[in-house]
N, C-alpha and C positions, 0 to 999 in steps of 0.2 A: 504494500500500500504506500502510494506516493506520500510525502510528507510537505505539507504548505505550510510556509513562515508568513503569517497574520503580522503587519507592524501598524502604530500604532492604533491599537484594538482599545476598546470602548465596550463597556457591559451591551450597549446596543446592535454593536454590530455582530456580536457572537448569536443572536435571537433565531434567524433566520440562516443564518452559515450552520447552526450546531444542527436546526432542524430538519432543513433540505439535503446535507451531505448525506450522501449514502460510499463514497469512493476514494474519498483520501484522510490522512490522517492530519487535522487541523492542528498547527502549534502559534497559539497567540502573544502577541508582547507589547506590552505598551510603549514599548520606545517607536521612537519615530524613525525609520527606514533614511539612515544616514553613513557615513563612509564608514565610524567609529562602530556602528551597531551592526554591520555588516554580516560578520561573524556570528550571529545568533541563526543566520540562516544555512549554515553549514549542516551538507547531509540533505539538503533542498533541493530539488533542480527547480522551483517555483517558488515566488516570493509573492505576497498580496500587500497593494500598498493604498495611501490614501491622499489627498489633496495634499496636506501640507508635509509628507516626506519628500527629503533631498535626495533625488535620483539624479543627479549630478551625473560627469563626466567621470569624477571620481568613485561614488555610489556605483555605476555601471559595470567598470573598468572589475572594482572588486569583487562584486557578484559574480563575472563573470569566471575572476579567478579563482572562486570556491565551487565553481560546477553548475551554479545557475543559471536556467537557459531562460527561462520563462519571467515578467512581471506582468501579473493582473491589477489593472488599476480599478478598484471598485469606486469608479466615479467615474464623470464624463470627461471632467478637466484632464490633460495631461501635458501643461504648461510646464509642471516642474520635471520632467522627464528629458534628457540630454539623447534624442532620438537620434540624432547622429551619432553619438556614439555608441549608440545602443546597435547600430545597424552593424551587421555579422556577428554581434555578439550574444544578443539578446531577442528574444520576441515577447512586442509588446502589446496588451489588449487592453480596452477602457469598457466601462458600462453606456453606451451614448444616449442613451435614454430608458430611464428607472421609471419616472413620474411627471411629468409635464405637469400633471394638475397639481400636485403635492410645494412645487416653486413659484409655480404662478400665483397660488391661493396664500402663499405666504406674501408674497407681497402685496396682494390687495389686502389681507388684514395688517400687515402695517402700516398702508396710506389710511387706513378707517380709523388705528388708532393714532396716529401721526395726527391726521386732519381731524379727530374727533375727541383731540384729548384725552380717550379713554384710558390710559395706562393712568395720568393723573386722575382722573374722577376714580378709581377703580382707589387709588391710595388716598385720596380723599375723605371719603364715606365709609374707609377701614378706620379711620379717626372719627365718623360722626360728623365730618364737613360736607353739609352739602350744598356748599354756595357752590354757584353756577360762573361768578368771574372768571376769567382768563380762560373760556372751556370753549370759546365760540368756534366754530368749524366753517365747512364752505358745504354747500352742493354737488357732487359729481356730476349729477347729470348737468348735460348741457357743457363739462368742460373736454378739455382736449388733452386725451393723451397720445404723447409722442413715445413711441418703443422704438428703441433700436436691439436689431435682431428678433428674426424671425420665422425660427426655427420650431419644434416641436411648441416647446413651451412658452416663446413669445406669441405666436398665437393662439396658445391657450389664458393667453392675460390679455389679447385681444378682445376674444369671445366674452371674458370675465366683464370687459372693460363696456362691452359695447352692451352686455348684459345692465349695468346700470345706467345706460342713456348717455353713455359719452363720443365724441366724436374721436375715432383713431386717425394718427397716422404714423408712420412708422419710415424705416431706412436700415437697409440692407443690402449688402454688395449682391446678396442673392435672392431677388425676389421671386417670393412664392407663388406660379405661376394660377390662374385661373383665383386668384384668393379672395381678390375682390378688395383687395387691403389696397390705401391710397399712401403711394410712395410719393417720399418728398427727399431734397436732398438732407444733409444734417443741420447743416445752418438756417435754414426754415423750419426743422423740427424743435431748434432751439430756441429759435423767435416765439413761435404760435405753442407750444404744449404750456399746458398748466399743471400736467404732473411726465417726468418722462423717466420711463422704466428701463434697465438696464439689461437683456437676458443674448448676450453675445460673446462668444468665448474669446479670451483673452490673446491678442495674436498681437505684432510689429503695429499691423492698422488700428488696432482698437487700445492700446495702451495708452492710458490719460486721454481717453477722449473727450473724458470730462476734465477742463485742463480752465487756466485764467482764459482764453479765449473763447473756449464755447462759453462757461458761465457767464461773459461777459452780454450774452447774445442774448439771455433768459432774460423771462420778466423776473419782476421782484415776488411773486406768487407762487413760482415754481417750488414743487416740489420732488425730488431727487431720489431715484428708489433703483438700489443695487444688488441683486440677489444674487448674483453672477460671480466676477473674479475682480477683487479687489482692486487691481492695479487698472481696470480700467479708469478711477477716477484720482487726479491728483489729489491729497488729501489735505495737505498744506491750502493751495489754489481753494478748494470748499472750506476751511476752516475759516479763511479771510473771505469768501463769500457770503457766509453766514455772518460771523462779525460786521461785516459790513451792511447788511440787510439788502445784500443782491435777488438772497433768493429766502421765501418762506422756510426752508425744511429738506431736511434730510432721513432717509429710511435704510441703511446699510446694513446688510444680513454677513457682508465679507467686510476685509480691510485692509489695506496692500502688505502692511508690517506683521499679520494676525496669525504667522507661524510662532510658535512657543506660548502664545497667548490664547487664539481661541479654543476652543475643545477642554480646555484645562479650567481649575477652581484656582484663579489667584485672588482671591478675597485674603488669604494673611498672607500677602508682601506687597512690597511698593511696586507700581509697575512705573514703570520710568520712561514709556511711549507718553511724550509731553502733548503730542498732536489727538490721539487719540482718548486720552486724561481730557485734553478740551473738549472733543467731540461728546463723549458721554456726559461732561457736563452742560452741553447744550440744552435748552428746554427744548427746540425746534430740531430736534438731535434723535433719533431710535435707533437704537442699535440692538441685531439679535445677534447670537455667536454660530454664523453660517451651519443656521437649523432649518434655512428653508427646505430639503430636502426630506426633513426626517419625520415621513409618515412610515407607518406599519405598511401599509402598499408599497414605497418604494425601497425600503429595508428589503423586503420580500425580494421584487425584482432585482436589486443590485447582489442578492445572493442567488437569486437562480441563473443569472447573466454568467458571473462570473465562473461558479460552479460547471456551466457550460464551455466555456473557455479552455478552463483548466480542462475537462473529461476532452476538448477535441485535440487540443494539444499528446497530453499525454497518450491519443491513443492516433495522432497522427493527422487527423482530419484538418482541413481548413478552418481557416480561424476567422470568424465571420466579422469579427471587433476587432483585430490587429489594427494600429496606427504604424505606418511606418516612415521615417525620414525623408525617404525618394518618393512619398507621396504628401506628405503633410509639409516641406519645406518654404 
């Protein structure tokens, strides 16, 4: 029985891995998949990794020379993965779609709570406060949102969006043919949305594309919602946009620095990211720790995807999820 090295594992993700495997022998660890932790995967020819492990050139290089052939990336992302180097050494597969609905439905409830104040009223009337100041909100319907990316699950926050009477438009190098969705370029998606949602994977084009320049293009009412990969928005550039009351609000599920930080409990030490210390102290600020994906439905499928993977590899078959270098470049 094959043996797969689990890195950084979570009580959550063992749920649906312990229940669906019927074929290899699972070995979990909470370290994160880095040059140092290399070594726990020895006696592996497969390793299972997650968004924020360092699969570096170094990461790569050394898997490779403990006999590992295989990384299953149980997620869609695979920005942190050194595919070049990975090419002759390594094969590499990702989940490309777990839940559509599961990320999209998170960030419509954090525009509702965002725009509806609800996280405050909600600690409010845990005190017995029920005054109504500072709690005012806006309408959806009738406003405009702008998506960029428009993939699986951006237009499943289309459908969500267009569900509460708003007008879309959206921007994408590949538009969804027959969709009926009204493409504009980005710099007019910037002018006209009154809320614009983030759900486009992280590449050379899409890095800071929320940067001083596009915020500069937003009205002051924009609201800013990023479920995706953190580096697409400068965080600096939004902190002084908010300071500065460029734009209404911000809803970020990721955060470009959020490796060693999100997924973890640091409630007893100091965390010493000064940019994101500001951001959480925003009122006009929600921050969740990149949980949009984590329904029971997509737990399920990110283990029966990968599970999949692993059985075609090891028994030889095409690998229907491979990303590879000489095709993702």
């Amino acid at each position: 029985m094959e043996r797969i090295a689990f890195f950084d594992t979570k009580p959550y993700d063992r749920i649906y891995f312990d229940k669906l495997n019927r074929d290899f022998e699972l070995v979990y660890f909470e370290s994160r998949l880095r040059p140092e932790s290399v070594k726990l995967a020895e006696g592996c020819r497969a390793v299972c990794a997650f968004v924020n492990d360092d699969i570096g050139a170094a990461t790569v290089r050394s898997l490779a020379d403990i006999g590992v052939e295989m990384v299953a990336m149980r997620c869609a992302g695979y920005n942190n993965v050194a595919l070049k180097e990975a090419a002759g050494k390594l094969r590499v597969v990702r989940v490309p779609a777990y839940s559509p609905y599961a990320v999209a439905e998170h960030a419509m409830g954090m525009i509702l709570m965002l725009n509806r104040k609800l996280h405050k009223a909600y600690i409010r009337t845990r005190d017995f406060n029920f005054s109504l100041n500072g709690l005012i909100g806006f309408d959806l319907h009738g406003k405009t949102a702008g998506v960029i990316g428009t993939g699986k699950i951006g237009r499943t926050f289309i459908d969500i969006c267009r569900g509460f009477g708003m007008e879309v438009i959206a921007n994408d190098p590949f538009p969804a043919e027959g969709s009926g969705i009204d493409y504009v370029s980005r710099e007019e998606l910037f002018r006209r949305s009154d809320i614009i949602s983030l759900h486009c994977p992280l590449t050379e084009d899409t890095r800071y594309i929320i940067n001083e320049q596009a915020l500069s293009l937003m009205k002051p009412d924009t609201l800013i919602v990023n479920t995706s990969r953190g580096k697409l928005i400068d965080s600096e550039a939004l902190l002084n946009a908010l300071n500065e009351k460029r734009i209404s609000g911000a809803a970020l599920d990721v955060y470009e620095e959020e490796t060693g930080l999100f997924f973890e409990d640091n409630s007893d030490r100091i965390v010493t990211d000064e940019t994101l210390s500001l951001l959480v102290s925003r009122p006009n600020v929600l921050i969740t720790s990149h949980q949009a994906f984590l329904t029971r439905e997509a737990l399920r499928s990110i283990a029966e995807t990968t599970l999949q993977s692993l059985g075609d590899f090891f028994a030889g078959r095409e690998l229907k999820y491979e990303i590879r270098w000489d095709k993702n470049e």
